[in-house]
VOGU-3710 file (C-alpha; in Angstrom, 3 decimals, decimal comma):
1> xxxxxxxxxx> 93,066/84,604/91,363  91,974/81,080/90,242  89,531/79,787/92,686  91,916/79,060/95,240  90,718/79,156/98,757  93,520/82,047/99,754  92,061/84,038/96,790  88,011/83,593/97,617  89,363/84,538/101,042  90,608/87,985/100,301
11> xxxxxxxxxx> 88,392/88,621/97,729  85,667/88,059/100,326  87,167/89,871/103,180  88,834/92,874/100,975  85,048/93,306/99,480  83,838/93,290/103,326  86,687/95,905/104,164  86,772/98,058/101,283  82,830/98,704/101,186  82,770/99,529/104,979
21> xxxxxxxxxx> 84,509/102,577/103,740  82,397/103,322/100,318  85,006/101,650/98,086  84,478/98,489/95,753  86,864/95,660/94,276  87,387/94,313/91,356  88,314/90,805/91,457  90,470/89,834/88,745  89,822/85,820/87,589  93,143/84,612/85,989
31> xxxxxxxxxx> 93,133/81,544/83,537  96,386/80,462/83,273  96,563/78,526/80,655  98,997/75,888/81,776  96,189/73,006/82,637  92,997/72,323/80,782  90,581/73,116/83,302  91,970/76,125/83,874  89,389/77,837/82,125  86,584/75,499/83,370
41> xxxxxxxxxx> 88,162/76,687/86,942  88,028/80,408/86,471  84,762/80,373/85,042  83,723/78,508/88,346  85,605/81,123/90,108  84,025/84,191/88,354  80,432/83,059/88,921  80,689/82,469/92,846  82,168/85,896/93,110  79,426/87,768/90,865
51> xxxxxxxxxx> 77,170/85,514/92,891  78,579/87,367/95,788  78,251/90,769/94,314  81,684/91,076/93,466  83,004/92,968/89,952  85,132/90,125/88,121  87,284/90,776/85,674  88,673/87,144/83,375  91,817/87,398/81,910  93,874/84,542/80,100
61> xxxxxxxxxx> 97,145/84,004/79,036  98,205/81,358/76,827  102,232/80,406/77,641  103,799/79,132/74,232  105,293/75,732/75,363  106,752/73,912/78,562  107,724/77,055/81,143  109,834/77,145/84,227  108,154/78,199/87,088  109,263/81,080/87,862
71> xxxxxxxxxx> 108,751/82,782/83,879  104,924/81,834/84,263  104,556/83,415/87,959  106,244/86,776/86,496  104,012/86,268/83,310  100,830/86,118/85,681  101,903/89,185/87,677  102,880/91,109/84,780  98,865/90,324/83,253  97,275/90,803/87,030
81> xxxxxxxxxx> 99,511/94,356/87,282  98,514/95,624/84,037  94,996/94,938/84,326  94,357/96,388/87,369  96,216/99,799/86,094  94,390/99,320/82,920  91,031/99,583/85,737  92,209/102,677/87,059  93,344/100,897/90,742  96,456/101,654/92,272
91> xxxxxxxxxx> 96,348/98,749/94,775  96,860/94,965/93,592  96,177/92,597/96,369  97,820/89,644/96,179  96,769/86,274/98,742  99,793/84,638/99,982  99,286/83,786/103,457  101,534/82,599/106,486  102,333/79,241/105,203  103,649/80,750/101,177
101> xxxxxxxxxx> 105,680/83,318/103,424  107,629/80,354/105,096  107,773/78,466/102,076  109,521/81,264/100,515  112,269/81,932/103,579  113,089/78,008/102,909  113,278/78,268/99,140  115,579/81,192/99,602  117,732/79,799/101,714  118,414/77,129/99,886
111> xxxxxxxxxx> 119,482/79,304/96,779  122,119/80,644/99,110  119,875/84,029/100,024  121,554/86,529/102,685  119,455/88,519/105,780  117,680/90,591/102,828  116,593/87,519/100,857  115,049/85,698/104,246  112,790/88,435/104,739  111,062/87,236/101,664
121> xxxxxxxxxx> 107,933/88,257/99,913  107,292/92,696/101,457  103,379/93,617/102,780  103,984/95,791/100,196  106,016/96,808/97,255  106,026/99,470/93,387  105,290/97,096/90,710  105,240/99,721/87,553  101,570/101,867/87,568  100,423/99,515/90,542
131> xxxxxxxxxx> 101,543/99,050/93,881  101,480/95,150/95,250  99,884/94,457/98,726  99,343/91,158/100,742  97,549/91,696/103,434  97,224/87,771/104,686  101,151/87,157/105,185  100,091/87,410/108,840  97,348/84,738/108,471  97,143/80,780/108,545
141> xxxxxxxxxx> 95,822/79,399/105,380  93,974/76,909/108,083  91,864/80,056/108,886  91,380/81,324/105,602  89,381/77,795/104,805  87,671/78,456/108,267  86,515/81,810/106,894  85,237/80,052/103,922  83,645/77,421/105,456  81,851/79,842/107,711
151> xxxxxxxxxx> 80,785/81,834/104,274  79,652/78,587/102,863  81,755/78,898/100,101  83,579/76,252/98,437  86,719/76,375/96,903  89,136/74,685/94,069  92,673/73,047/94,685  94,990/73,282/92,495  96,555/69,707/91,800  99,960/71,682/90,462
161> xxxxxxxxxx> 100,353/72,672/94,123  100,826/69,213/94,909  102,721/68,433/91,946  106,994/67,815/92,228  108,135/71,486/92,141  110,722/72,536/95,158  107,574/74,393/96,735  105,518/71,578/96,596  108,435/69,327/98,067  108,922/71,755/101,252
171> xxxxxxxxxx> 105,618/71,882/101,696  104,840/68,305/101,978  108,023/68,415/104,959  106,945/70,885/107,051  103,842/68,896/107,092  101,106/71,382/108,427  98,754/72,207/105,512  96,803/74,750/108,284  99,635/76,855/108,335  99,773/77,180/112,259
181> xxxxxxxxxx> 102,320/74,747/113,515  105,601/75,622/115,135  107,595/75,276/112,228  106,104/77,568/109,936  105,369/80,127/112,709  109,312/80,198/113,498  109,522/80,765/109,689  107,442/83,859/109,506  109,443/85,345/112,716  112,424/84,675/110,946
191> xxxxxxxxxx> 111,278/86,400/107,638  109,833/89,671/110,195  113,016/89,559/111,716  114,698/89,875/108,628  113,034/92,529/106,797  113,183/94,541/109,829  116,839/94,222/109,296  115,878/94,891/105,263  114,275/97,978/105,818  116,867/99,634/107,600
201> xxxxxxxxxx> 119,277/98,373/104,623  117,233/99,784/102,077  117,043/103,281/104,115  120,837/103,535/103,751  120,825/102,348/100,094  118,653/104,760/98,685  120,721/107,487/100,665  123,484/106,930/98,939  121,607/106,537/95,671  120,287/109,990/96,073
211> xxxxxxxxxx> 124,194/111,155/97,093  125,709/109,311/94,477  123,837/108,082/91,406  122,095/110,716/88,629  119,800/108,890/86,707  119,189/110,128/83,357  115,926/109,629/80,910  118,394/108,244/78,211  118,727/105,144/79,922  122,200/105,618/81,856
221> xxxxxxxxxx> 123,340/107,287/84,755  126,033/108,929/86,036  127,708/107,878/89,153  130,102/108,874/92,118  132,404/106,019/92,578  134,145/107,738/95,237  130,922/107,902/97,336  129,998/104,851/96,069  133,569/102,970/97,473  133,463/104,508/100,570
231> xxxxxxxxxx> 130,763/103,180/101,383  130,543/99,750/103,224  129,858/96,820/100,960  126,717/95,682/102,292  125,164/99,319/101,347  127,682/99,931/98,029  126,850/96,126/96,618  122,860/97,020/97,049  123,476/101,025/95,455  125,154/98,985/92,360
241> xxxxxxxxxx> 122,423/95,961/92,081  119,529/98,538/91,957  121,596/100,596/89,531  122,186/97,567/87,170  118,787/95,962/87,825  117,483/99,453/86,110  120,038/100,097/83,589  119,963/96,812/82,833  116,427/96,350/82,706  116,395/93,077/84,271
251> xxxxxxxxxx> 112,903/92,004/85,769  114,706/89,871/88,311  117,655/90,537/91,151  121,120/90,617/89,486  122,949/87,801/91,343  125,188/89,023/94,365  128,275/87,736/92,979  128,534/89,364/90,032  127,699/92,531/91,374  130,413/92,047/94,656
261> xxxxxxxxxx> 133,178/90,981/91,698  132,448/94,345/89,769  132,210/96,267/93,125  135,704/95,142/93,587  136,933/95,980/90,324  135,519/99,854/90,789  137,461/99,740/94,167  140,426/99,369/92,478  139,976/101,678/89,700  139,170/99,198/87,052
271> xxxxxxxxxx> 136,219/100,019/84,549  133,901/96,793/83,938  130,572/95,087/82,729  128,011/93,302/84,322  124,951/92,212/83,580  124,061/93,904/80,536  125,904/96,990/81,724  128,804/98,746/80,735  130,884/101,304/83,669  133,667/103,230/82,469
281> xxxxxxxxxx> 135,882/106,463/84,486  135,250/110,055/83,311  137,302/113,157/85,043  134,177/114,141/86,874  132,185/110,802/87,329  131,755/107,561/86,078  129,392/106,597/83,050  127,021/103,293/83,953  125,110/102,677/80,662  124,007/99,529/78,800
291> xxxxxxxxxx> 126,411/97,573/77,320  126,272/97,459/73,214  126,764/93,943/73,029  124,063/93,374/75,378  120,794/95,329/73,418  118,050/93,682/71,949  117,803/92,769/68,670  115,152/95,020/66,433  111,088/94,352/66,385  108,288/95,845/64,474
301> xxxxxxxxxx> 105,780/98,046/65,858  102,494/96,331/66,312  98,877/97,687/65,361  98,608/99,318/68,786  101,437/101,725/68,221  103,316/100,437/71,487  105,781/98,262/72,198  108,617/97,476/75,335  111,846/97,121/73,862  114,958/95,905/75,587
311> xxxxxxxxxx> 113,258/95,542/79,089  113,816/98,937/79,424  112,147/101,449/77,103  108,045/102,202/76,606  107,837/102,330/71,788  105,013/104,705/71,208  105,438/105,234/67,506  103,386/104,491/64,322  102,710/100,611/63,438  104,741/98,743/61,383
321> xxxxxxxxxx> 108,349/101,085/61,875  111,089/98,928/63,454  112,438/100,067/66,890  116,048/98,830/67,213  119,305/100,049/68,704  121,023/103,145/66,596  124,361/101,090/66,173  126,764/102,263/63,471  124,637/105,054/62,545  124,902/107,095/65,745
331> xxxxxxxxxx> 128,416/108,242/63,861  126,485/109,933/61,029  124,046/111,678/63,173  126,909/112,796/65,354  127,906/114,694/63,006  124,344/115,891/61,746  122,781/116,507/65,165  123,941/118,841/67,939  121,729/116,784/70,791  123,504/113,299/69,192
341> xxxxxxxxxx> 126,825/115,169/69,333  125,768/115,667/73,275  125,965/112,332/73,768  129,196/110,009/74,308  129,409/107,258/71,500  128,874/104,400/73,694  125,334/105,903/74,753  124,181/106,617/71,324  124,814/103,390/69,765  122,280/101,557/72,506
351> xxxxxxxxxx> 119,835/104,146/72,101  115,793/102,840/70,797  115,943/104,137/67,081  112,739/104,153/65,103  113,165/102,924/61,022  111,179/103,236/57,933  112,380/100,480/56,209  116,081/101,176/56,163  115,392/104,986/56,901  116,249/106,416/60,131
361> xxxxxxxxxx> 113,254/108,250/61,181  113,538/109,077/64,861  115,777/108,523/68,218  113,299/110,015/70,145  115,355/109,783/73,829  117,555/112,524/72,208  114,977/114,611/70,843  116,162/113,975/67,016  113,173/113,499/64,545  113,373/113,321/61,235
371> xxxxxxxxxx> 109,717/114,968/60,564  108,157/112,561/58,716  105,335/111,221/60,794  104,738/114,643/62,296  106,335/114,322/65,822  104,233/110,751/67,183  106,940/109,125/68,419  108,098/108,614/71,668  110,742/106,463/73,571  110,794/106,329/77,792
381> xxxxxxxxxx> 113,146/105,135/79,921  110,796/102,559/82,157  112,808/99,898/83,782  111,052/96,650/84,966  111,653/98,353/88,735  112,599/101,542/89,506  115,851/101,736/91,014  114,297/102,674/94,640  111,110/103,557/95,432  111,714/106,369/97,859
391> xxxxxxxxxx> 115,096/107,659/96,187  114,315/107,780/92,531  113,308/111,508/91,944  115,928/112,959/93,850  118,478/110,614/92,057  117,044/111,918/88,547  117,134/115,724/89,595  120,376/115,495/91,121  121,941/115,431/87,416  120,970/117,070/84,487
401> xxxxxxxxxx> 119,168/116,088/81,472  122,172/115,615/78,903  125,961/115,071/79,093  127,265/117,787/77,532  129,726/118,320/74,928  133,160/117,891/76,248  132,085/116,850/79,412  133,896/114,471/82,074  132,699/111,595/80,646  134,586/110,717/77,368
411> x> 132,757/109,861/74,223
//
């Protein structure tokens, strides 16, 4: 939060609700960097709620340079979500109220968002170790300044709100700053309506995810395109957006197009790529894995020993070894290693591949080690979302942990 009046709202009403049943919040103060009374403003903010009795927690982040909107709101909830895991909570609340959730339905539409998009920001939602709740999207921001007022606590505004971003422009046009006018209550029915109508999509999704898509700790998957095909395309393009989103290891939606031209290409028979990924035909099933081409370039291992590497795998390893992709080495260790020889080419080369210098010491997704910092290493497969929230461990134990040698999926 930053002083806001929707945060001092729920941090004043989740404190009320959460110690009526023996529980406590922590309050986490976020200065975001991007004015220069930021700080001035969360200190502000983090005395009125210790005044209140409150925990408070101040974070900062410091963005390097002119941002788009959208990288410094994922920056923010990235820094909120892993501080609130870091505190041992499993619930993030989160204030957007009635008038964000009709803001959002219009920005969506605009960038050309279907039924699922419209129902816009979920009650709740998995965001990594934490789960993401917003319990106002019900409530008028008029009322959550009554509530204030009523507390006798005062609040900051944030001049970027009224500053020339798209928000801020469909906010001035719907014209109703207390949230409770016709228009933006027809908005909120609109998004209810719609993630009614999202729900029941994402029921059918993750059934065929768990029917059609093993997802495998190396960072690929294997996948039924028959199933998958037969499916109809509002339920087959979501299966494949998930599965690229996590293979992928995009933080963001892949855009429906490109996964609706690729969808088309599978129903014809046709291998493909798409956003970072690469699908190509075995005997038994297909092969989605990242695409070479695609992998992130290599970085050192900082003093903390851990590190996220293409989007997609949690580095635990010693500092100062370089994590990179295996590349033109996963030949050699082909022929070296019996679990690299388990592996089809095009899997190994993407792999996260810990170096000494020029010395490969570890590729620890395949279990190969060369022994020389006694076994510390370790490399998971942690998308930015998991591919569905209720589906994922059946889709992981429907296939097993390795591709074996020889089998329907060529190397």
């Amino acid at each position: 939060m930053s002083g806001g009046p929707d945060s001092l709202a729920l941090a004043l009403l989740a404190r009320e609700w959460v110690a009526s049943r023996g529980g406590q919040v922590l309050a986490l103060v976020l200065d975001h960097g991007v004015r220069q009374a930021a700080a001035t403003e969360a200190a502000l903010a983090e005395a009125w709620l210790a005044a209140r009795g409150i925990v408070v927690r101040r974070l900062a982040l410091r963005p390097a340079g002119p941002r788009p909107a959208e990288a410094l709101r994922a920056e923010r909830l990235a820094a909120l979500a892993d501080a609130a895991a870091e505190a041992g909570c499993l619930h993030l609340l989160l204030a957007h109220h009635r008038g964000d959730q009709a803001e959002t339905v219009l920005v969506r539409r605009l960038r050309g968002s279907h039924a699922g998009g419209l129902a816009a920001m979920a009650p709740s939602r998995p965001a990594g170790r934490v789960r993401l709740v917003r319990p106002l999207l019900g409530v008028s921001p008029g009322a959550l300044r009554d509530a204030l007022r009523s507390a006798g606590q005062p609040w900051i505004v944030d001049p970027s709100n009224a500053a020339g971003s798209v928000r801020a422009r469909l906010r001035a046009a719907l014209a109703d700053q207390a949230g409770e006018g016709v228009g933006v209550r027809a908005l909120a029915e609109v998004a209810a309506a719609a993630a009614v109508a999202r729900a029941a999509a994402a029921r059918a999704r993750d059934r065929l995810l768990a029917e059609a898509v093993a997802l495998l700790p190396q960072g690929c998957a294997r996948l039924d395109v028959a199933r998958l095909v037969a499916a109809d395309d509002t339920t087959a393009t979501a299966v494949l957006a998930a599965l690229l989103r996590a293979i992928g290891g995009h933080a963001q939606p892949v855009r429906t197009a490109r996964v609706e031209a690729l969808l088309a290409r599978l129903r014809n028979g046709a291998a493909g790529t798409a956003a970072g990924c690469l699908l190509r035909p075995g005997r038994g099933a297909w092969l989605v894995c990242r695409e070479p081409a695609a992998v992130a370039g290599p970085a050192i291992v900082p003093p903390d020993g851990r590190l996220r590497w293409d989007g997609r795998w949690q580095v635990e390893a010693p500092p100062g070894l370089t994590v990179g992709a295996l590349g033109g080495e996963a030949a050699a260790l082909a022929r070296a290693d019996r679990h690299a020889r388990a592996w089809p080419r095009v899997v190994l080369v993407t792999l996260p591949a810990l170096r000494d210098g020029a010395t490969l010491v570890a590729v620890p997704p395949i279990g190969y080690d060369a022994g020389r910092f006694g076994g510390t290493m370790r490399a998971v497969f942690r998308p930015p979302q998991p591919v569905a929230a209720s589906a994922t461990g059946r889709v992981a134990a429907s296939g097993g942990p390795a591709l074996a040698p020889g089998s329907a999926i060529p190397s």
